[in-house]
C-alpha positions in Angstrom: -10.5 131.8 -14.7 -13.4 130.7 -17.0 -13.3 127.5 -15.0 -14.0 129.4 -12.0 -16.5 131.5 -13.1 -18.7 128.4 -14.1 -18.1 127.1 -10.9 -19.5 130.7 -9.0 -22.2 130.7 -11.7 -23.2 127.2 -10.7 -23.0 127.9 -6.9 -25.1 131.1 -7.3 -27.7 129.6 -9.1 -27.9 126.2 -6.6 -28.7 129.1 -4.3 -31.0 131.6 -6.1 -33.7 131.3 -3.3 -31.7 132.0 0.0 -30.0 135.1 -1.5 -33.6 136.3 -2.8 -34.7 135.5 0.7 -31.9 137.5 2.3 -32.5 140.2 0.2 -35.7 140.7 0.9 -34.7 140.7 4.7 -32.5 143.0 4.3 -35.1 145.6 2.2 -37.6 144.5 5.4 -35.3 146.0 7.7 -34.3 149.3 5.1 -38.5 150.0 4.7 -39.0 149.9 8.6 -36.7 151.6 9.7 -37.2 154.6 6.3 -40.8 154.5 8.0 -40.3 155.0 11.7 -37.3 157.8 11.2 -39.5 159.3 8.6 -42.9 159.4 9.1 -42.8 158.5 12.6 -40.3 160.8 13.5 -38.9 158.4 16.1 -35.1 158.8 16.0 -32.5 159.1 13.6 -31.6 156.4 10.5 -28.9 154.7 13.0 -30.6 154.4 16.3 -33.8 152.7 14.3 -31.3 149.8 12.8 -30.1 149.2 16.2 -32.9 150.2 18.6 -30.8 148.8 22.2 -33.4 150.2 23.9 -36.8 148.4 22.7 -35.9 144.6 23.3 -39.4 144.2 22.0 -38.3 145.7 18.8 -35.2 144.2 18.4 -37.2 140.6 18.5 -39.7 141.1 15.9 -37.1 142.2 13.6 -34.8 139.5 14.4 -37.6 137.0 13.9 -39.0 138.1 11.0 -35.5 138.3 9.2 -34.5 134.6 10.5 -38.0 133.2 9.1 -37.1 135.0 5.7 -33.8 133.6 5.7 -34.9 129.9 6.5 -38.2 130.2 4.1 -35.2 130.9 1.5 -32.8 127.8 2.7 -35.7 126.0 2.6 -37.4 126.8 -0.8 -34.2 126.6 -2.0 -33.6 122.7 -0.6 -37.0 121.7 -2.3 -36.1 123.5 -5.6 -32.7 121.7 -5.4 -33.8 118.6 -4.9 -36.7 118.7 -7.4 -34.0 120.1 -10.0 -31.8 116.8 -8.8 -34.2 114.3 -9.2 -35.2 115.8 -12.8 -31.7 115.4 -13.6 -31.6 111.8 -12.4 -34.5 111.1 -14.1 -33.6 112.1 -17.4 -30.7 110.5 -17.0 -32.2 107.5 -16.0 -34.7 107.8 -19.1 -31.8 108.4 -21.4 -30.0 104.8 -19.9 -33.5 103.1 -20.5 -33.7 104.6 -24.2 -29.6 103.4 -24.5 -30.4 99.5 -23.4 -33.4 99.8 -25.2 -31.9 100.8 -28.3 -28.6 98.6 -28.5 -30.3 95.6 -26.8 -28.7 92.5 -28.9 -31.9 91.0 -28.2 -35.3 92.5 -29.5 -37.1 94.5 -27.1 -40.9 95.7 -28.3 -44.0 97.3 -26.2 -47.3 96.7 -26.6 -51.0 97.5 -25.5 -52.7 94.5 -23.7 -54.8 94.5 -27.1 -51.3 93.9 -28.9 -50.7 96.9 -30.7 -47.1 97.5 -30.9 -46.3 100.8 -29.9 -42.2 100.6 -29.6 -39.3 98.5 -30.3 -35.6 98.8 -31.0 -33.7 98.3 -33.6 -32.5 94.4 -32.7 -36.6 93.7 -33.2 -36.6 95.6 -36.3 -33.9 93.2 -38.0 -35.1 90.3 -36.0 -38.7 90.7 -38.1 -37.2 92.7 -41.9 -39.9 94.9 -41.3 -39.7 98.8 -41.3 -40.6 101.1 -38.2 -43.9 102.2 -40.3 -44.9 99.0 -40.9 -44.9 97.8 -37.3 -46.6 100.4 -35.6 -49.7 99.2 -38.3 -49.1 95.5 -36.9 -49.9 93.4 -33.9 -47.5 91.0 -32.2 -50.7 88.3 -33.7 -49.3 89.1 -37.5 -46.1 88.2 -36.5 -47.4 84.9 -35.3 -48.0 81.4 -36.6 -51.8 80.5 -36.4 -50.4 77.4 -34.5 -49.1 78.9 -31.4 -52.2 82.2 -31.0 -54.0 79.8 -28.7 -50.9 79.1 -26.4 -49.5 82.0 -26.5 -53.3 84.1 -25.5 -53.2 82.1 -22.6 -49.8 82.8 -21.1 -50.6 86.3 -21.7 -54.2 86.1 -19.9 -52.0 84.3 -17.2 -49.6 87.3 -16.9 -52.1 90.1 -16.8 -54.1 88.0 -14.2 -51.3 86.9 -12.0 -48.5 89.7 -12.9 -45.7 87.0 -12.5 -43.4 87.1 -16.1 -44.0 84.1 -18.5 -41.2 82.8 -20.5 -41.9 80.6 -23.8 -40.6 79.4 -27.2 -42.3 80.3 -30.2 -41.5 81.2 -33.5 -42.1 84.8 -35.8 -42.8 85.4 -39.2 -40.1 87.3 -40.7 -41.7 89.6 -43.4 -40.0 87.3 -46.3 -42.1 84.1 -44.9 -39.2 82.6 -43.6 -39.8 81.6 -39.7 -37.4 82.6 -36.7 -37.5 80.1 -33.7 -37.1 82.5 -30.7 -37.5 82.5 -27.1 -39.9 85.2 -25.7 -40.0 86.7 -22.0 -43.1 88.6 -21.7 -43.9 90.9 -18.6 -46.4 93.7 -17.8 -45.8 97.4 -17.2 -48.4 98.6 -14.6 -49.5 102.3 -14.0 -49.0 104.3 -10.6 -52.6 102.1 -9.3 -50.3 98.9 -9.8 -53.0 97.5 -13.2 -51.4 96.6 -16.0 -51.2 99.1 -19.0 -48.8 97.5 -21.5 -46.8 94.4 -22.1 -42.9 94.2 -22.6 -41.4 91.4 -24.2 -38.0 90.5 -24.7 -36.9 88.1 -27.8 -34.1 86.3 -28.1 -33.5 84.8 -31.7 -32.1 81.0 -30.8 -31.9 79.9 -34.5 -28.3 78.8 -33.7 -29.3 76.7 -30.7 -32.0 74.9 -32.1 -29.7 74.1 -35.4 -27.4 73.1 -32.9 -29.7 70.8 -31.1 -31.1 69.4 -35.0 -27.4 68.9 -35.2 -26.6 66.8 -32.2 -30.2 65.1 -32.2 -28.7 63.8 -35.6 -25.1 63.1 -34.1 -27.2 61.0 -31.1 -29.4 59.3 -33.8 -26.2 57.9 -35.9 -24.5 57.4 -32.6 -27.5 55.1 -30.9 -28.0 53.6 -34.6 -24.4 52.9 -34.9 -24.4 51.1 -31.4 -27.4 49.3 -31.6 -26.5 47.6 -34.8 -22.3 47.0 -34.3 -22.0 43.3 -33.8 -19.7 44.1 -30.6 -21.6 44.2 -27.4 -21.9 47.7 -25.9 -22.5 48.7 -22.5 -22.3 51.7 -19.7 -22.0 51.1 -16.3 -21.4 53.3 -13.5 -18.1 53.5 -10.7 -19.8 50.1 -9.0 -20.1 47.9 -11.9 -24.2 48.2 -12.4 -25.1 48.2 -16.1 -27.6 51.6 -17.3 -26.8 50.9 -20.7 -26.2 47.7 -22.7 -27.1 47.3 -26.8 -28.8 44.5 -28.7 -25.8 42.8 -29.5 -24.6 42.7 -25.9 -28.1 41.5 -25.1 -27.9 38.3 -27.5 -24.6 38.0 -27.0 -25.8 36.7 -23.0 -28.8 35.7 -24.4 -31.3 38.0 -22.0 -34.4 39.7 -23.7 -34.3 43.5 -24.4 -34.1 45.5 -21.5 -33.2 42.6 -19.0 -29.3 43.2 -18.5 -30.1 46.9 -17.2 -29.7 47.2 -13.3 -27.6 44.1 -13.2 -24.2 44.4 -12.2 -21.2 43.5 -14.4 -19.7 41.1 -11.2 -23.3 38.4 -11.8 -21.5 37.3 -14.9 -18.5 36.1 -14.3 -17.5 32.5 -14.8 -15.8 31.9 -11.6 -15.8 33.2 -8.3 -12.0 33.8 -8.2 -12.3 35.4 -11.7 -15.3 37.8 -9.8 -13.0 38.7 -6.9 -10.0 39.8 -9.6 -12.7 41.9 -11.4 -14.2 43.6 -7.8 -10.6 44.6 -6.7 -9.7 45.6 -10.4 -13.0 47.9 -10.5 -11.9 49.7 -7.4 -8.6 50.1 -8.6 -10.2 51.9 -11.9 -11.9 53.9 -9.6 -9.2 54.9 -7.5 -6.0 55.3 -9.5 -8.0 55.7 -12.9 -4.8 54.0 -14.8 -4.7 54.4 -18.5 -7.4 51.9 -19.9 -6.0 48.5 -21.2 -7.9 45.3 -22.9 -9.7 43.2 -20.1 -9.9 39.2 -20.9 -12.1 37.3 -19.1 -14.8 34.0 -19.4 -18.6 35.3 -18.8 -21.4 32.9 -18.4 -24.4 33.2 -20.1 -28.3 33.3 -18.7 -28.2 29.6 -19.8 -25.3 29.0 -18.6 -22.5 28.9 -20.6 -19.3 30.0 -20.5 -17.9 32.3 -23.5 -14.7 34.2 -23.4 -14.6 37.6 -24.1 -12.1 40.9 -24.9 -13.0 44.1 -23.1 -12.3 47.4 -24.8 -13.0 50.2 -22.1 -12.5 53.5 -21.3 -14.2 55.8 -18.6 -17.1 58.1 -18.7 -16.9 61.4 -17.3 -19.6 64.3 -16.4 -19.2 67.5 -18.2 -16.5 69.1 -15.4 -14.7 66.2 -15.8 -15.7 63.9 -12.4 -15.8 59.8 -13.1 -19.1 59.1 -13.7 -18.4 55.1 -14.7 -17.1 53.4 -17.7 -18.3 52.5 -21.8 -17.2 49.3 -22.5 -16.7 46.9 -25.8 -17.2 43.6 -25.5 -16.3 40.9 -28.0 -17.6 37.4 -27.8 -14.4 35.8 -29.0 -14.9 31.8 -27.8 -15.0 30.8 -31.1 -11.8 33.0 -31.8 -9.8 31.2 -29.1 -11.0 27.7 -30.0 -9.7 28.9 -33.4 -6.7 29.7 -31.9 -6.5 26.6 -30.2 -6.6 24.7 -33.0 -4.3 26.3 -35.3 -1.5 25.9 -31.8 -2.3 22.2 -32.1 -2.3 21.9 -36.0 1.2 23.8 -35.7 2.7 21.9 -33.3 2.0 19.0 -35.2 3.3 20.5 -37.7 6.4 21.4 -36.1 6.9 17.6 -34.7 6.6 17.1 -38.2 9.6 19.1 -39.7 11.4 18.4 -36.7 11.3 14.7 -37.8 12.1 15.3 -41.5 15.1 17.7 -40.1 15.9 14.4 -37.9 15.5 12.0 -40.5 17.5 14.1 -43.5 20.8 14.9 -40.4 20.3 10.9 -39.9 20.5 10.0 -43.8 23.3 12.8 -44.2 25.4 11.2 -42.0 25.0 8.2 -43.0 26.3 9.0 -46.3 29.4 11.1 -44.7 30.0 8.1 -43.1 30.0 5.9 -46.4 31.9 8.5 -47.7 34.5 8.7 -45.0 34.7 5.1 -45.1 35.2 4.6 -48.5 38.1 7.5 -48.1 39.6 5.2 -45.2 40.2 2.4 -47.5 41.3 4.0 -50.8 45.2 4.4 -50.8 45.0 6.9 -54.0 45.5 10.2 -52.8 43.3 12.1 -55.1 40.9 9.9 -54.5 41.2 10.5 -50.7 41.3 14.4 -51.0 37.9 14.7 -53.0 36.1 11.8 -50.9 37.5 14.0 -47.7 36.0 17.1 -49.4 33.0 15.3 -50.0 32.5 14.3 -46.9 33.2 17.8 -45.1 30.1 19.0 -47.5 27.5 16.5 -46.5 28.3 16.9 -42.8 28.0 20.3 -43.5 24.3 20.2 -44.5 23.8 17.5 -42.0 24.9 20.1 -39.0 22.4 22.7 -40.7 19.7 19.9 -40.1 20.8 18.7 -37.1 20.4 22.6 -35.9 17.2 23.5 -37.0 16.1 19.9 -35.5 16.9 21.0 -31.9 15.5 24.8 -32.4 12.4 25.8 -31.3 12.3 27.6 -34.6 12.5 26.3 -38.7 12.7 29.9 -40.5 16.4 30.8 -39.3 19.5 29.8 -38.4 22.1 31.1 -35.8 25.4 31.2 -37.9 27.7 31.9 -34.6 26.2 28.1 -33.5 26.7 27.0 -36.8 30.0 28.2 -37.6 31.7 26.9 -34.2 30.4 23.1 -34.9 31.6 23.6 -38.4 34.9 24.5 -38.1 34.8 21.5 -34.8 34.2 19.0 -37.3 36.4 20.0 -40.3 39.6 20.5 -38.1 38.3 16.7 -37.2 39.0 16.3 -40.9 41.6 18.2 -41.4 43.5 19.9 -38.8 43.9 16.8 -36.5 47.8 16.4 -36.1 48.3 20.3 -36.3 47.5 23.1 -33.1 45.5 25.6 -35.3 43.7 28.3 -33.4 39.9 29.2 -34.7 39.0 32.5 -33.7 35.2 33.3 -34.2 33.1 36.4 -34.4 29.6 35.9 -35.0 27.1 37.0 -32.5 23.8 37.8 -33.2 23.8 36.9 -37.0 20.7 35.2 -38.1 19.8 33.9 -41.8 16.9 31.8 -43.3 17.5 28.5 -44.0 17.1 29.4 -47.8 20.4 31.6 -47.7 21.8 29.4 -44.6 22.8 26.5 -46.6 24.6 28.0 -49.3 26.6 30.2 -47.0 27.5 27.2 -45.0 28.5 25.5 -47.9 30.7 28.3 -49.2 32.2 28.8 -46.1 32.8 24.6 -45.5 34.6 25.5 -49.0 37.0 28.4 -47.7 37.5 26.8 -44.2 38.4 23.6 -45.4 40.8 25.1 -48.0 42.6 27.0 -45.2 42.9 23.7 -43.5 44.2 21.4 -46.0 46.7 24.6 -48.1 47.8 27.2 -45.5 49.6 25.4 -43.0 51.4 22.8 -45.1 54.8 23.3 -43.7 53.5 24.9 -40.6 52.5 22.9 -37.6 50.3 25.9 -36.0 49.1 28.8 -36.6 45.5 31.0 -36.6 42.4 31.1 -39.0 40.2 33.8 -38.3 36.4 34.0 -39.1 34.2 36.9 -38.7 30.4 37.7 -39.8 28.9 40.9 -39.1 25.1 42.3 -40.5 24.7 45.7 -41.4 21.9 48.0 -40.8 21.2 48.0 -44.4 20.7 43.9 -43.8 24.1 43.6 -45.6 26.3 40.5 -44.3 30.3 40.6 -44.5 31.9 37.7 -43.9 35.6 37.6 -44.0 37.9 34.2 -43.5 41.3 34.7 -43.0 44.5 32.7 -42.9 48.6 33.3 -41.4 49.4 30.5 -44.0 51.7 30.7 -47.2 49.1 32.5 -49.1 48.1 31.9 -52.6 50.7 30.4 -54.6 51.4 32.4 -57.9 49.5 31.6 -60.7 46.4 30.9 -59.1 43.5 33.2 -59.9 40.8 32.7 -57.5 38.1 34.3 -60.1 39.4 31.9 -63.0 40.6 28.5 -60.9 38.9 25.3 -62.7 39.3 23.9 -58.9 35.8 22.2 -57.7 36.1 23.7 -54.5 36.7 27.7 -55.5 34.3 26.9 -58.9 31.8 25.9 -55.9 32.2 29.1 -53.5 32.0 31.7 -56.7 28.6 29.7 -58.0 27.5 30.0 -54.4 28.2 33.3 -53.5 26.5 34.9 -57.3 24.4 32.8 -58.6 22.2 31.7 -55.1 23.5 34.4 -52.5 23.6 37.2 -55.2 26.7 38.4 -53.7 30.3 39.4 -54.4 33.4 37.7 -53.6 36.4 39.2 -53.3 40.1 38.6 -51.5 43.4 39.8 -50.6 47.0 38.1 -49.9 48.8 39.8 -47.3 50.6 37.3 -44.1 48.3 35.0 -45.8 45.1 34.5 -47.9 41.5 36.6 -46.9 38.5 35.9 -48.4 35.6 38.5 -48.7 31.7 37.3 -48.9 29.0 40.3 -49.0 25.5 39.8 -49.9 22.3 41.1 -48.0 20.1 39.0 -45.7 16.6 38.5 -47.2 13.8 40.0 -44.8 11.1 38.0 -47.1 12.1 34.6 -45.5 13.6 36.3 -42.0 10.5 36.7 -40.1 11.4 37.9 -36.6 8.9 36.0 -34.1 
């Protein structure tokens, strides 16, 4: 109900005017027609509101009450639009006075003297100074002596011309300290079109300009950083043109400063097969844009010679990301490879040279098994035959660890399945001659260094040879198994097991005064530092564990 109300309230009053206006028609008509039934005498009340018979009459009254009503409707359209235009204007002036007042950046007027005359409360912190003080300033007092003269003239240029003027400059804040800021300054003119005051709108860029001192600094460490790195440093764009190149890279082609920008990466390459490689690899950068890799190559110099050299590159891209070329480091590394050259030749004589002392030690090993197996071919004392025969199996032992490493392509290991097989060849040679023993071996992929090599070889030469000679006495066959398996933990198990007739009873492996067992326990703990261990069941096993030492194993 109330709502409605307003909403007649608000109608009626839009139209005040044409209800005056038809209110006055209507006491027009009441007056004449009081007067002519009245005074007149000229017919009763009825017949003068609706005199059919004077046309005449009937006009005039028609008329005048039309052009009362539309003086109202009109009135009333000039009121109403005046009344809307108010409204729009204050509410205009009230969004002026909101920007004005929560501007983030300072907004101040002043006369074309420089008196300021208003400003909003972003200006007010911008400058520490109170409203009071400021309307006793000028924008001058809040100015540098250094920048008056500038600044006077882009203001004389913007009062002459009218077009805005934009500018850095700096304020004095009321505690001294300065405020770098960027100010747009433009005129507000009067209804003749001069100019009667001056707007300006400030815009505090202390953050900008510390972040410009900040990456002025980055760029001066960056270009002081490149210009005195010993590697040569260059940018060149997607064809291969140099537009940046540092002192180093300069010396390191011997031009003069300045001299290698505008050439192209392609004039320095050493041979024209090497330049059409590079050309197709540059459009392939270009192209596919592949994750960067290292770049060899041979360069030649502005005298002429060659040098090798690494290239460390990645590419250069524009701020939204688009290929814009590539930044290169390059390393003059001729001396490198000539260093490198050297150090393969010194090595491989090197390596001629072990492999000729491996040669010459298998050569004098043998020899001396074969003195020894000689000597053991003309004894008829048995003992004397067994120990020569052990003796023997010993030295051609070592001699096959020589004679390995003398045919590798590498000294710092042995492979102990190769090893084991020509071992066991040669001791059933020795031993196992006249009878069908099976070897089975399992080995594969066990590597030692020659320092823990020989001792294992020597213990198992021991254990082997024992099988060979005690297991199968009254047996004319039968199956000696070997195994060696490493560990992730670099721990090595090696296990040698016989079908024989075991241990006889009696014989304590740990305690036997026998050279051969006395041999494998010194062996296995004093140079191995391992643990031996075994167990008689359908024969005699023997248990080696130690771990593989990484300090001599050097994987290559």
């Amino acid at each position: 109900m109330k709502a409605e109300s307003t909403k007649l309230s608000s109608l009626l009053d839009e139209n005040r005017i044409v209800l005056y206006s038809i209110a006055i028609a209507i006491f027009y008509l009441l007056c004449e027609v009081i007067i002519d039934s009245t005074i007149f005498h000229q017919g009763s009340f009825r017949e003068q509101i609706l005199p059919l018979n004077d046309t005449h009459e009937v006009f005039i009254r028609t008329f005048v009450v039309c052009l009362l009503i539309l003086f109202g409707v009109v009135s009333q359209g000039i009121v109403n639009t005046r009344r809307r235009a108010e409204e729009e204007l204050r509410e205009s002036e009230q969004n002026v006075k909101n920007i004005f007042a929560n501007a983030m950046d300072g907004l101040v007027t002043t006369t074309l003297e420089g008196n300021l005359i208003t400003f909003n409360d972003a200006f007010l912190e911008l400058t520490g100074y109170t409203r009071d003080e400021l309307l006793n300033m000028k924008y001058q007092d809040l100015t540098p002596p250094e920048y008056h003269d500038m600044e006077a003239e882009k203001l004389r240029r913007l009062v002459e011309t009218g077009e805005p003027q934009e500018y850095e400059k700096e304020y004095l804040r009321k505690d001294g300290t300065r405020i770098p800021l960027i100010l747009k300054c433009s005129t507000i003119c009067d209804i003749e079109g001069k100019p009667r005051l001056l707007m300006g709108v400030i815009k505090d860029i202390t953050e900008r300009k510390l972040a410009e001192e900040r990456l002025a600094e980055s760029e001066k460490r960056y270009r002081t950083f490149v210009e005195t790195v010993p590697l040569g440093i260059e940018d060149i764009d997607i064809e291969g043109n140099i537009i940046f190149a540092n002192a180093a890279l300069h010396k390191m082609y011997e031009y003069s400063e300045g001299e290698l920008i505008g050439k192209n990466i392609l004039d320095f390459v050493a041979t024209s097969a090497e330049r059409k490689a590079l050309s197709d690899y540059l459009k392939y950068l270009v192209k596919e844009e592949p994750p960067p890799t290292t770049y060899y190559g041979q360069n030649r110099t502005k005298k002429g010679d060659v040098i090798d050299v690494r290239v460390d590159w990645n590419y250069r891209r524009g701020p939204e990301g688009h290929l814009q070329g590539f930044t290169s480091a390059i390393t003059d590394i001729t001396k490198h490879k000539l260093a490198e050259e050297q150090i393969k030749a010194s090595l491989s004589e090197k390596e001629e040279l072990l492999r000729e002392i491996h040669h010459r030690v298998k050569n004098n090993l043998q020899i001396i098994s074969s003195l020894l197996d000689m000597s053991r071919m003309q004894t008829d004392n048995e003992e004397a035959t067994r120990l020569l025969t052990e003796a023997c199996g010993r030295v051609s032992t070592m001699a096959l660890i020589h004679s390995q490493l003398y045919q590798s392509d590498r000294f710092d290991r042995i492979d102990m399945d190769r090893h084991l097989r020509e071992t066991t060849n040669s001791l059933l040679q020795l031993y196992g001659h006249k009878k069908n023993i099976t070897i089975d071996i399992k080995a594969s992929g066990v590597y030692m260094p020659v320092s823990q090599a020989i001792p294992t070889a020597l213990a198992l030469n021991e254990l082997i040879s024992n099988a060979l000679e005690h297991a199968y006495k009254d047996r004319q066959e039968g199956t000696l198994e070997i195994s060696m398996q490493k560990a992730a933990d670099d721990t090595v198990s090696i296990r040698v097991k016989d079908d024989g007739i075991g241990i006889p009873a009696g014989i304590d492996p740990y305690k036997s005064d026998s050279l051969g067992l006395k041999l494998v326990r010194n062996l296995v703990q004093r140079q191995l530092k391992g643990e031996l261990r075994y167990e008689v069941s359908k024969g005699t096993e023997f248990i080696i564990e130690f771990k593989v030492s990484r300090e001599d194993e050097k994987e290559v």
